[in-house]
RODREN-900323 format. One record per residue (C-alpha): x, y, z; residue in one letter; residue number from 1. Coordinates in Angstrom, 2 decimals, decimal comma. Example, Ala and Ser with C-alpha at 12.3 -4.5 7.8 and 13.67 -1.06 7.14 Angstrom:
BEGIN
<mipa x="12,30" y="-4,50" z="7,80" code="a" pos="1"/>
<mipa x="13,67" y="-1,06" z="7,14" code="s" pos="2"/>
***
This chain:
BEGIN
<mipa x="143,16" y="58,52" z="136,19" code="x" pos="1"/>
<mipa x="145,09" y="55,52" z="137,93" code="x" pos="2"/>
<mipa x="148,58" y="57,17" z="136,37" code="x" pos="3"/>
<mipa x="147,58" y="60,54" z="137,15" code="x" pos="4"/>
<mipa x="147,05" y="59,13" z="141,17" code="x" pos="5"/>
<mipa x="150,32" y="57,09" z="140,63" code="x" pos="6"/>
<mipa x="152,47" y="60,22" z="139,60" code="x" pos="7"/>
<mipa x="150,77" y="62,49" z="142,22" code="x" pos="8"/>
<mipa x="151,92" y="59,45" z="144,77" code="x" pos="9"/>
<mipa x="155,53" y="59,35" z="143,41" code="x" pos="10"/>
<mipa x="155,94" y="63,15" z="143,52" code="x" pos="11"/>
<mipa x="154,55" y="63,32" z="146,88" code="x" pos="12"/>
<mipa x="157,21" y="60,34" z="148,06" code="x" pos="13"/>
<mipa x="159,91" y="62,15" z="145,81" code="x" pos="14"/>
<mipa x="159,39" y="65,23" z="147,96" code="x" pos="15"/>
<mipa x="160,31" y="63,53" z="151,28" code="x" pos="16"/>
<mipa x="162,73" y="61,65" z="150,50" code="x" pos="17"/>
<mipa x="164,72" y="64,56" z="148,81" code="x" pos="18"/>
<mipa x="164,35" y="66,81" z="152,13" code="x" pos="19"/>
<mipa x="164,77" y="64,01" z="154,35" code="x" pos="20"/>
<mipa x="168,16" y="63,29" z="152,60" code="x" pos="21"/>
<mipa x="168,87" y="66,89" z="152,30" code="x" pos="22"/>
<mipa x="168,46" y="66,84" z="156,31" code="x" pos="23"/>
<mipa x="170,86" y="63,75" z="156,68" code="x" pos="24"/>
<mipa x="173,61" y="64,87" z="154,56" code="x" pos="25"/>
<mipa x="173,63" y="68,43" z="156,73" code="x" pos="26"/>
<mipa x="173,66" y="66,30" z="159,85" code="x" pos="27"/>
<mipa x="176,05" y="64,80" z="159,17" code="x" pos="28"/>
<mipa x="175,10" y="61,44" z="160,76" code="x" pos="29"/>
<mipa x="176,84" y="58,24" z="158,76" code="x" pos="30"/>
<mipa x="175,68" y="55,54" z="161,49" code="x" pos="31"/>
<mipa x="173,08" y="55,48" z="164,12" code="x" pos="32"/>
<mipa x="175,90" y="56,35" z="166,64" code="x" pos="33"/>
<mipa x="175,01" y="59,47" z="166,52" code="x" pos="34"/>
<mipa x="172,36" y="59,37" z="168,17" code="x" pos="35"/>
<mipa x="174,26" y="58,73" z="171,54" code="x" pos="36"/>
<mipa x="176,22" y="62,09" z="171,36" code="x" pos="37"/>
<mipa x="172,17" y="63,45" z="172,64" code="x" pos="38"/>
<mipa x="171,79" y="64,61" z="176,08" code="x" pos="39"/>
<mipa x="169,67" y="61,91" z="177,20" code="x" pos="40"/>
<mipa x="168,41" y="63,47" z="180,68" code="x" pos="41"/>
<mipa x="166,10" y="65,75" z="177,91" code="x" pos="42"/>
<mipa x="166,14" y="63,26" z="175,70" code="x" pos="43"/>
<mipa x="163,98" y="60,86" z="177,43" code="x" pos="44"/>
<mipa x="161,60" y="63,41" z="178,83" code="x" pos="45"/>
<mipa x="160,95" y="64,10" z="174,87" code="x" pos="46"/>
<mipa x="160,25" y="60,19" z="173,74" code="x" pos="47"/>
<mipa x="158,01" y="59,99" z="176,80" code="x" pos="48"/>
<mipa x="155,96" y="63,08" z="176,14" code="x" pos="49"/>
<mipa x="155,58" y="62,69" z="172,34" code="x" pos="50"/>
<mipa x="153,77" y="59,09" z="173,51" code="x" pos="51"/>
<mipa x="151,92" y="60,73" z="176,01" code="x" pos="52"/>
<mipa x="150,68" y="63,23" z="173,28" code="x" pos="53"/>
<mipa x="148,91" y="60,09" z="171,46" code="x" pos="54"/>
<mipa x="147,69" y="58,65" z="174,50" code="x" pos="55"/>
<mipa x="145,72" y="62,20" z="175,11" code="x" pos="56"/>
<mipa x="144,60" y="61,95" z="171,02" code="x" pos="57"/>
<mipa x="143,09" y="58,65" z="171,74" code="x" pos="58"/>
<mipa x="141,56" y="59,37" z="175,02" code="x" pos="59"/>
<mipa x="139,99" y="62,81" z="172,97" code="x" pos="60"/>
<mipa x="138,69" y="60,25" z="170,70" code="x" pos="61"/>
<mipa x="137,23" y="57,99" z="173,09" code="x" pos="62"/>
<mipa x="135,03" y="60,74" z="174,98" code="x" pos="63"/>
<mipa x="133,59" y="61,89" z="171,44" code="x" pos="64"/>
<mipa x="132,64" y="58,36" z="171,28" code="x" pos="65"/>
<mipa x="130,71" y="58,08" z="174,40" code="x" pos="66"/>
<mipa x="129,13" y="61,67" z="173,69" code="x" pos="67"/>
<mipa x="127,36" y="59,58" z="170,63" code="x" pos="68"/>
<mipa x="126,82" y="56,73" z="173,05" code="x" pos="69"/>
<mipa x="129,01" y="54,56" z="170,95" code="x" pos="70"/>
<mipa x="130,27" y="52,71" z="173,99" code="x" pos="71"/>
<mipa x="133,76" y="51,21" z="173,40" code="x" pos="72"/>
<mipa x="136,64" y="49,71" z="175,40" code="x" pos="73"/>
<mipa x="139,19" y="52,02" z="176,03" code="x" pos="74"/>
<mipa x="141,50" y="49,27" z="174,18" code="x" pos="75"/>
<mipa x="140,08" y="48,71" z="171,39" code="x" pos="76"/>
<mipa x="139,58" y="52,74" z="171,28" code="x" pos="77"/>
<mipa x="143,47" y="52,79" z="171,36" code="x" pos="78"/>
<mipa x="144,36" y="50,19" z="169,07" code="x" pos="79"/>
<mipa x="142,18" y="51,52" z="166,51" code="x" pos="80"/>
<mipa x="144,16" y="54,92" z="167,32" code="x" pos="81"/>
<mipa x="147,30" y="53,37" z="166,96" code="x" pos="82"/>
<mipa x="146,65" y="51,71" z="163,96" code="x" pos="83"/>
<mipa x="145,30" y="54,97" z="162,29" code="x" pos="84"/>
<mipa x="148,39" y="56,21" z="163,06" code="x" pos="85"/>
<mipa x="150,45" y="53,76" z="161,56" code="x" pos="86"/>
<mipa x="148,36" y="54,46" z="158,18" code="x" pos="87"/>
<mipa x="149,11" y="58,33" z="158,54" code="x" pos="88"/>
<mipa x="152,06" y="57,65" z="158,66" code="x" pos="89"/>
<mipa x="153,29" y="55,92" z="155,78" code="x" pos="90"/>
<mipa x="150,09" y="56,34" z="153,45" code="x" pos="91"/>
<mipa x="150,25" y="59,31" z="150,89" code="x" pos="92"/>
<mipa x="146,26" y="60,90" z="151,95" code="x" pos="93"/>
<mipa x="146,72" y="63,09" z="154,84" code="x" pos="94"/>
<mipa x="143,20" y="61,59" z="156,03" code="x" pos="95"/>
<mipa x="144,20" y="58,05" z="155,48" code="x" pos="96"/>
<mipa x="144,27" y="57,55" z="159,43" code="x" pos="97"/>
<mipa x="140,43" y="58,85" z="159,36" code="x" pos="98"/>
<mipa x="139,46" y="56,48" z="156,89" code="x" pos="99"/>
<mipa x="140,92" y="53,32" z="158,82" code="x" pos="100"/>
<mipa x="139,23" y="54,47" z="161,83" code="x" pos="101"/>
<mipa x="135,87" y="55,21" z="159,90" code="x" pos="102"/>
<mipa x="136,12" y="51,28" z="158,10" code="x" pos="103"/>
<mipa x="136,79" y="49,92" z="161,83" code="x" pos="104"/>
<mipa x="133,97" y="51,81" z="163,18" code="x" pos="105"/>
<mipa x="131,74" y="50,89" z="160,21" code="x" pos="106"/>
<mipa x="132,38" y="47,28" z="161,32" code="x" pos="107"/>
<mipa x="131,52" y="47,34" z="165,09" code="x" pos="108"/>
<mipa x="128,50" y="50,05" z="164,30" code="x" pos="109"/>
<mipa x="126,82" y="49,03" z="161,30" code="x" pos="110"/>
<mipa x="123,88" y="51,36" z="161,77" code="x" pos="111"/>
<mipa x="125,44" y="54,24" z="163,22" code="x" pos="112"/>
<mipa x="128,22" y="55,83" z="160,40" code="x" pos="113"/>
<mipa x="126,83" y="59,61" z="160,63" code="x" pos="114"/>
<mipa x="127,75" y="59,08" z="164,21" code="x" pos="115"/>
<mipa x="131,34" y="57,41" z="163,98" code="x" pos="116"/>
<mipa x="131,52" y="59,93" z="160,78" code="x" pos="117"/>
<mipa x="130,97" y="63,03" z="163,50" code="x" pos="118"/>
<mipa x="132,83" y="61,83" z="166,11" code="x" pos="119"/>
<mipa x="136,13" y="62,38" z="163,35" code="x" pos="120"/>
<mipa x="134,85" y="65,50" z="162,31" code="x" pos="121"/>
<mipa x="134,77" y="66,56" z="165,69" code="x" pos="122"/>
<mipa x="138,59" y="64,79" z="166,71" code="x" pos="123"/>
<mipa x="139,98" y="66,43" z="163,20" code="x" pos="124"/>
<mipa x="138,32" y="70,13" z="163,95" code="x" pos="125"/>
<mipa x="139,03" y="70,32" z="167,68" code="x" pos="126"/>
<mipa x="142,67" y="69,02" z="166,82" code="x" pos="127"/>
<mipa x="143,43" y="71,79" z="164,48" code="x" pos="128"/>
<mipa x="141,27" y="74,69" z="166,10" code="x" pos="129"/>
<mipa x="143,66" y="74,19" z="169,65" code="x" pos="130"/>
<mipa x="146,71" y="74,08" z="167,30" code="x" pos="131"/>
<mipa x="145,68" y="77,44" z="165,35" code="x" pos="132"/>
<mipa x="144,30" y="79,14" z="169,04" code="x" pos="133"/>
<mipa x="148,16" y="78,03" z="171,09" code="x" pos="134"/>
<mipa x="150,03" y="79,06" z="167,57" code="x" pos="135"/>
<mipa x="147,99" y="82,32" z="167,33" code="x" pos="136"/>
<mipa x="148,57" y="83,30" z="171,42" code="x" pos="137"/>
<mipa x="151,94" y="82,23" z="171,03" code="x" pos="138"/>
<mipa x="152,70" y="84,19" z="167,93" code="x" pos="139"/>
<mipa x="150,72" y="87,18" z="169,90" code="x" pos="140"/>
<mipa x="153,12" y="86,87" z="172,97" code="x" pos="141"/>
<mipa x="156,10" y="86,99" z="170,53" code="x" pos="142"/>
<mipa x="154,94" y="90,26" z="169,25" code="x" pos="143"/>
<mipa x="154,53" y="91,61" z="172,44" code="x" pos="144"/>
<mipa x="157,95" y="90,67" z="173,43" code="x" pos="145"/>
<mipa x="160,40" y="91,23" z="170,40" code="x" pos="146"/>
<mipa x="160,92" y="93,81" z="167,48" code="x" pos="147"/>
<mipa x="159,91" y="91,97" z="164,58" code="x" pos="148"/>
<mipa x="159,29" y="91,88" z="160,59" code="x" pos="149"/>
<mipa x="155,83" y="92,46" z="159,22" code="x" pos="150"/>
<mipa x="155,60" y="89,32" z="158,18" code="x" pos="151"/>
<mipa x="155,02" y="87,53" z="161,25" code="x" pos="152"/>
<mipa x="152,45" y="90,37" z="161,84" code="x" pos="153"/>
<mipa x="150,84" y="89,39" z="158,60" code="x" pos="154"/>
<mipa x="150,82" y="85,21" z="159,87" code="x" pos="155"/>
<mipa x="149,08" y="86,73" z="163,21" code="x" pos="156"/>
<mipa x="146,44" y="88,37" z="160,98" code="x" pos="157"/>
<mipa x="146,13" y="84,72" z="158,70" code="x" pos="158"/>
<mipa x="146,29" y="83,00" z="162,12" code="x" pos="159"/>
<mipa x="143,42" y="84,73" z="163,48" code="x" pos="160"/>
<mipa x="141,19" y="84,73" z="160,15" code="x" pos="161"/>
<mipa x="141,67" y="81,22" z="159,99" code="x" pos="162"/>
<mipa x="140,60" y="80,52" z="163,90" code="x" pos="163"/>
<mipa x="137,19" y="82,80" z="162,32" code="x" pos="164"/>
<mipa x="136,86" y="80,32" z="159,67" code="x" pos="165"/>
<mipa x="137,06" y="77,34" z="161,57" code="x" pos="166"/>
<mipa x="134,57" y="78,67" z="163,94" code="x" pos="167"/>
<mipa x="132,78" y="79,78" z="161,49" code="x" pos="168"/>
<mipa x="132,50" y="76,15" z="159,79" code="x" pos="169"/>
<mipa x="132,00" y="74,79" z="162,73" code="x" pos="170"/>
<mipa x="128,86" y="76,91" z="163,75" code="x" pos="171"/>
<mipa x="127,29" y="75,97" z="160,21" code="x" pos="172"/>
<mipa x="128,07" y="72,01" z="161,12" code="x" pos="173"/>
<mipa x="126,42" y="72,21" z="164,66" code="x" pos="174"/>
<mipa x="123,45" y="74,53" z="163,45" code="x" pos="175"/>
<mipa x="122,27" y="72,59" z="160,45" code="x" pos="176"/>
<mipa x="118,81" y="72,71" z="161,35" code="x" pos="177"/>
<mipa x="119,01" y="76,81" z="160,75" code="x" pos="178"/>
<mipa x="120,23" y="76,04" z="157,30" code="x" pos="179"/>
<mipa x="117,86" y="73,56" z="156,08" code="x" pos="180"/>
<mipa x="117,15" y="74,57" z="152,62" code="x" pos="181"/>
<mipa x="120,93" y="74,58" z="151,60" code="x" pos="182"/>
<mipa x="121,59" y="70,79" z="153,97" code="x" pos="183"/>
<mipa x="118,08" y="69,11" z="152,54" code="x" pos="184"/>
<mipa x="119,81" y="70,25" z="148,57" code="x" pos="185"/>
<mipa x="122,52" y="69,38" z="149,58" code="x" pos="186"/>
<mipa x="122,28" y="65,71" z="151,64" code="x" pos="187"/>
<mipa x="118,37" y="65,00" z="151,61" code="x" pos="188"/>
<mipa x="116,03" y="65,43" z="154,11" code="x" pos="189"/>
<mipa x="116,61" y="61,93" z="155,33" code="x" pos="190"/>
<mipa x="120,56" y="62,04" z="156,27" code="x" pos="191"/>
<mipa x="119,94" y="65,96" z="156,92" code="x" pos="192"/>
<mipa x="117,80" y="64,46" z="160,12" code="x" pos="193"/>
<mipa x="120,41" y="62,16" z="161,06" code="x" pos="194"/>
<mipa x="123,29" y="64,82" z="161,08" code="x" pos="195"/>
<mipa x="120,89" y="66,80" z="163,55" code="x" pos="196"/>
<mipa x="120,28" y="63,95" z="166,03" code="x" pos="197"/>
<mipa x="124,66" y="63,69" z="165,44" code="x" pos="198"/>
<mipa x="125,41" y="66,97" z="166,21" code="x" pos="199"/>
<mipa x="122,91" y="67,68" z="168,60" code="x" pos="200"/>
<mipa x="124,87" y="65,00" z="170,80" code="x" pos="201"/>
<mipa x="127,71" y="66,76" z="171,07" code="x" pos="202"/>
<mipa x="126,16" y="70,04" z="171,62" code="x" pos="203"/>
<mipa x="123,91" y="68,58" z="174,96" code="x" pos="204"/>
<mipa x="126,41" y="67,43" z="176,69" code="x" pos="205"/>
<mipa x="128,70" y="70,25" z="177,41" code="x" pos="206"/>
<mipa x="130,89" y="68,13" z="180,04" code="x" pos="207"/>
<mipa x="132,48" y="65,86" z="177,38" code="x" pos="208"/>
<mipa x="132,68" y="68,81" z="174,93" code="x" pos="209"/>
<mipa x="135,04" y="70,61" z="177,37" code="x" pos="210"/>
<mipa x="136,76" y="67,49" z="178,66" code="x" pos="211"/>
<mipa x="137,42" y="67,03" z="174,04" code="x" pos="212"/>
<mipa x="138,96" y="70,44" z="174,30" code="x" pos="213"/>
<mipa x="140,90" y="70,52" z="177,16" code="x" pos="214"/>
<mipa x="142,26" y="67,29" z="175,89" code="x" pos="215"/>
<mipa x="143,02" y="68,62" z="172,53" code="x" pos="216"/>
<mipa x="144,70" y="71,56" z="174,19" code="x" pos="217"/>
<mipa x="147,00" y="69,48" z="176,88" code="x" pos="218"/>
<mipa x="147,76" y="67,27" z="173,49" code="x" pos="219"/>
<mipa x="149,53" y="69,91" z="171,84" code="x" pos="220"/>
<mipa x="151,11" y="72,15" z="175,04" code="x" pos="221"/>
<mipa x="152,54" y="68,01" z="175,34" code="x" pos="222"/>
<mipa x="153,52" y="68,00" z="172,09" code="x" pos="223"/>
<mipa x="155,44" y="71,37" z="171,86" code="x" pos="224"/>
<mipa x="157,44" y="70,20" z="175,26" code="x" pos="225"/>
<mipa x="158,67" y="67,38" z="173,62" code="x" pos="226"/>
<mipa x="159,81" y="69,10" z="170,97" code="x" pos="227"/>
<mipa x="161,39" y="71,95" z="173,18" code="x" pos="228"/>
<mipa x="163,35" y="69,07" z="175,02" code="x" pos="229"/>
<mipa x="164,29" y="67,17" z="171,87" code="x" pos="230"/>
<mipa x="166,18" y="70,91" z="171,10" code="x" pos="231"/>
<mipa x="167,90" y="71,04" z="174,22" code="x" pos="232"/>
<mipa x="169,03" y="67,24" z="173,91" code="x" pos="233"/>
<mipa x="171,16" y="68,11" z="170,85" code="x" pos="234"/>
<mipa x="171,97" y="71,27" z="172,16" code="x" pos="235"/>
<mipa x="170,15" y="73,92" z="170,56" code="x" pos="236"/>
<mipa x="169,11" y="76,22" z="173,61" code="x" pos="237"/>
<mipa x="165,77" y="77,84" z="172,38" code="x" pos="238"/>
<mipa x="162,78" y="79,10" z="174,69" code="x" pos="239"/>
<mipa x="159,79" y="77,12" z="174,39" code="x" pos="240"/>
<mipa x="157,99" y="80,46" z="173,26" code="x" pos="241"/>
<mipa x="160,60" y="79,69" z="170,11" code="x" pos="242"/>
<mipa x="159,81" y="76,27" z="169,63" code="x" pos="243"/>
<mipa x="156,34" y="76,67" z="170,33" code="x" pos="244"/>
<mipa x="155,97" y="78,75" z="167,39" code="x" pos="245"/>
<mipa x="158,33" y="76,34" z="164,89" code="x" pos="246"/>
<mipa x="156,42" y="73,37" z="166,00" code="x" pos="247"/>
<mipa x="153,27" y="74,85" z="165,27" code="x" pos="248"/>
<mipa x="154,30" y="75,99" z="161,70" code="x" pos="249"/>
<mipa x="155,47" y="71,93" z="160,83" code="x" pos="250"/>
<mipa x="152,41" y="70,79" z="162,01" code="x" pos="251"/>
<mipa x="150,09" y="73,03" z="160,00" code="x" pos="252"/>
<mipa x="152,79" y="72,43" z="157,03" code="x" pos="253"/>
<mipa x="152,57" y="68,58" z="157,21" code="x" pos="254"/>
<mipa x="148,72" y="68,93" z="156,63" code="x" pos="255"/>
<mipa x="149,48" y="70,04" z="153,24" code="x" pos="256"/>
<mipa x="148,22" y="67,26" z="150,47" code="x" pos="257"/>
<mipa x="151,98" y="67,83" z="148,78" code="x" pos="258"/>
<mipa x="154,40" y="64,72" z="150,85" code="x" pos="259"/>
<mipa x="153,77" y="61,22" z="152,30" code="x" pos="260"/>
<mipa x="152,58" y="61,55" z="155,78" code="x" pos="261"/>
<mipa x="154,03" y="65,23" z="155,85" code="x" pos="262"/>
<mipa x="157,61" y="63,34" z="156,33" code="x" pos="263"/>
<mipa x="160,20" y="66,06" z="155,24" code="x" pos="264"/>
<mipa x="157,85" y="69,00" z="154,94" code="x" pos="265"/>
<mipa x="156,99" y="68,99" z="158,65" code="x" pos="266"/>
<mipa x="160,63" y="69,09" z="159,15" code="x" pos="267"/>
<mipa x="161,72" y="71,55" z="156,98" code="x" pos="268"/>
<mipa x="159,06" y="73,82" z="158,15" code="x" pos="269"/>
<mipa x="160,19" y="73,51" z="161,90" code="x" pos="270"/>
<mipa x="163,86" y="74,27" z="160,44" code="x" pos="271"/>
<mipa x="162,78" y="77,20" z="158,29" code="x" pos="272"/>
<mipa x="160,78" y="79,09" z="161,42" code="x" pos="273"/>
<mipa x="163,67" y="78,43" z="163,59" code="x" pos="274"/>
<mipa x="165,94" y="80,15" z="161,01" code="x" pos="275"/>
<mipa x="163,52" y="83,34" z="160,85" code="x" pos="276"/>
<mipa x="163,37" y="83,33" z="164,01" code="x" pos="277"/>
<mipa x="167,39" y="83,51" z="164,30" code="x" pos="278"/>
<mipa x="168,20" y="80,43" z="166,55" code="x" pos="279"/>
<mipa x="170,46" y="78,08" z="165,16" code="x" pos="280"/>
<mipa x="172,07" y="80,68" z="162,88" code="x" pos="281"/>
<mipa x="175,62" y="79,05" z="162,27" code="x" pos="282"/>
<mipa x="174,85" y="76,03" z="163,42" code="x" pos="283"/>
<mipa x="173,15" y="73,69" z="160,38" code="x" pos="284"/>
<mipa x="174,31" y="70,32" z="161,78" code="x" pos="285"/>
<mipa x="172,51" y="70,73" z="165,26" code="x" pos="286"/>
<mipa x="169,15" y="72,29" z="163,62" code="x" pos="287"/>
<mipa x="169,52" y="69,15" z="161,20" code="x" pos="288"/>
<mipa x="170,08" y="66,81" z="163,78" code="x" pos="289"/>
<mipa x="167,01" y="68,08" z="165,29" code="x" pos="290"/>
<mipa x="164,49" y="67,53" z="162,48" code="x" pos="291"/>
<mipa x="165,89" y="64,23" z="162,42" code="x" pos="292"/>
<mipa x="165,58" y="63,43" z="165,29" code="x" pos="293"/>
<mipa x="161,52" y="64,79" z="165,03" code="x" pos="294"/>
<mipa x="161,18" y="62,81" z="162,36" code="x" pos="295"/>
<mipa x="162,29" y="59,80" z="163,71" code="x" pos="296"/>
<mipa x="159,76" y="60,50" z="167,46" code="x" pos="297"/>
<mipa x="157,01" y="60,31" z="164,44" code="x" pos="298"/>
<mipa x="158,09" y="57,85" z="163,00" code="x" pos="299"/>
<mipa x="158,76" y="55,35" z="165,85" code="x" pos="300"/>
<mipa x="155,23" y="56,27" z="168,08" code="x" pos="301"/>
<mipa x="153,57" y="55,20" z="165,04" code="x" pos="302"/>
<mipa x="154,98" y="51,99" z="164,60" code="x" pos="303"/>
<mipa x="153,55" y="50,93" z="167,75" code="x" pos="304"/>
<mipa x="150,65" y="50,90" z="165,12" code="x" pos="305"/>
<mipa x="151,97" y="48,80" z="163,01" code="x" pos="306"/>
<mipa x="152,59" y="46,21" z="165,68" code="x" pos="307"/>
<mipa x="149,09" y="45,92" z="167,18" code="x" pos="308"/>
<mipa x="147,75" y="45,81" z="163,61" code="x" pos="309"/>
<mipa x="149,77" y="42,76" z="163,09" code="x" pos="310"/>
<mipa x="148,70" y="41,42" z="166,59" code="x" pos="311"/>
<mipa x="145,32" y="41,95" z="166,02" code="x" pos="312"/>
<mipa x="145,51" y="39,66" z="162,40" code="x" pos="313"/>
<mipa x="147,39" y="37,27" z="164,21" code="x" pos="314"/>
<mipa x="144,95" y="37,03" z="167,83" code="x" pos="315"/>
<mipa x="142,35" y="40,13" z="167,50" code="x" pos="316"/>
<mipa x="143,99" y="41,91" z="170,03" code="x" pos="317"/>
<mipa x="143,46" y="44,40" z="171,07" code="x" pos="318"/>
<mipa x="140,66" y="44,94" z="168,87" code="x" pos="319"/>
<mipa x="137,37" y="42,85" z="169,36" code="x" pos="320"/>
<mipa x="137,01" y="39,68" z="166,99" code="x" pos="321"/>
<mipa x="134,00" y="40,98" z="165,06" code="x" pos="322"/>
<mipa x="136,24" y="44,40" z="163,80" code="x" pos="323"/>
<mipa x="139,63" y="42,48" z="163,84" code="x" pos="324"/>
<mipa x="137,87" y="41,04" z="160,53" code="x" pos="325"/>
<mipa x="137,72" y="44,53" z="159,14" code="x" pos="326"/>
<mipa x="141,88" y="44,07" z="158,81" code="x" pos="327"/>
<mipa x="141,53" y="41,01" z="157,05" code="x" pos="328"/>
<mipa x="142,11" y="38,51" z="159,94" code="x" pos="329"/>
<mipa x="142,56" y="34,81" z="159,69" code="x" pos="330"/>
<mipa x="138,58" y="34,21" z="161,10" code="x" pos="331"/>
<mipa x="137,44" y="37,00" z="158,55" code="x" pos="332"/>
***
């Protein structure tokens, strides 16, 4: 089993690195010099936005929290973000981020993990419902306004049967109580009452429900401007309908369970969409330099993480003493 995991791991890490080299040699870049040939007045809009997207992910995070009455700081909220981050990252599960957050919330909630466990379920399925609903409308408003293949009529029809499916899960998850043959089989009537009092949480009050997804829409439409302006600092003039549309696709492709944090696959996704889409054609060096350069915005946001997981070993902060423990602190 442990060789089986091991191989799965180094496939996974052979993947990136092959398409994150295959990016670098078409870039052409042979010493960070490069980088300064970017237009930085779009440049810098583009760092500061793709922070401000995590900021929003945290803050999403942080009213789920209070809507189970799990009352914490917004700092330690955002350095257990951070962290989590910093594990998605550079950790091959493409939940590993979910886990860390889960262990730290285990720690400062003892008896409450159905309702840490809910408010992730909530963060992960109102994350990738907003994504699906902007990719879908944005991928409708391209039909509307170009001649195109069939196959980006067929992704509209997957993108809206998957928006159906989510809903549709999610529906099942909130209404448990309607299904309570299947849930007692399936989790006992004991933890089937606890998922009710979890759920129902969310579903009474309304106000932080819509506050989670407005927040989870704003962290996207953030998102996809960064990326829009991260084009037009290495000049590759696109419309953010384009990019929109590209970013979308390397998202949903860097959830696949086949790379190491998505590093490479997101990228090449984002390149590939761009392609179909015919901007860029001609020009491989600037559309390289670009999923670079969007690997290397991931990249650096999340090792902010890294640093206030260090800090909070070294002095708890920001994280409380009691859950600093959880990362295997000095006073552990």
């Amino acid at each position: 089993m442990l060789t089986r995991r091991a191989a799965a791991i180094a496939l996974r890490a052979g993947l990136s690195i092959a398409l994150l080299a295959w990016l670098a040699s078409w870039a052409g870049w042979k010493n960070p010099g490069g980088l300064f040939v970017l237009d930085w007045k779009f440049a810098t809009p583009a760092i500061a936005l793709a922070g401000a997207g995590y900021v929003l992910q945290a803050w999403r995070w942080q009213v789920l929290l209070h809507a189970q009455d799990l009352s914490a700081p917004p700092r330690w909220t955002h350095g257990v973000f951070w962290i989590a981050q910093f594990y998605n990252c550079f950790l091959p599960s493409g939940v590993a981020g979910d886990a860390v957050r889960f262990g730290y919330l285990w720690r400062r909630y003892p008896d409450r993990k159905i309702d840490g466990a809910m408010t992730l379920v909530a963060d992960r399925v109102l994350g990738m419902g907003a994504l699906l609903a902007l990719a879908v409308l944005a991928l409708g408003l391209y039909l509307l306004l170009h001649e195109v293949r069939g196959e980006l009529k067929l992704l509209f029809g997957a993108g809206v049967g998957g928006i159906v499916a989510l809903a549709a899960a999610t529906w099942v998850l909130l209404n448990a109580g309607r299904l309570e043959p299947v849930f007692t089989r399936l989790l006992g009537a004991e933890r089937l009452s606890t998922l009710r009092l979890a759920t129902s949480a969310l579903t009474r009050r309304r106000g932080a429900l819509a506050a989670a997804v407005g927040l989870s829409l704003a962290v996207w439409l953030v998102d996809f401007a960064s990326i829009w302006f991260l084009a037009l600092s290495v000049g590759l003039f696109a419309g953010p309908l384009e990019m929109t549309l590209a970013a979308a696709a390397a998202y949903l492709a860097a959830a696949l369970p086949i790379s190491i944090g998505g590093h490479g696959v997101r990228e090449g996704a984002l390149l590939a969409v761009l392609v179909h889409l015919n901007i860029g054609i001609g020009e491989p060096q600037v559309l390289a330099s670009l999923a670079l350069l969007f690997w290397a915005l991931s990249v650096g946001w999340s090792l902010l993480g890294g640093v206030l997981f260090l800090t909070s070993l070294a002095i708890g902060w920001p994280l409380s003493e009691a859950t600093a423990r959880f990362s295997g602190s000095p006073g552990s």
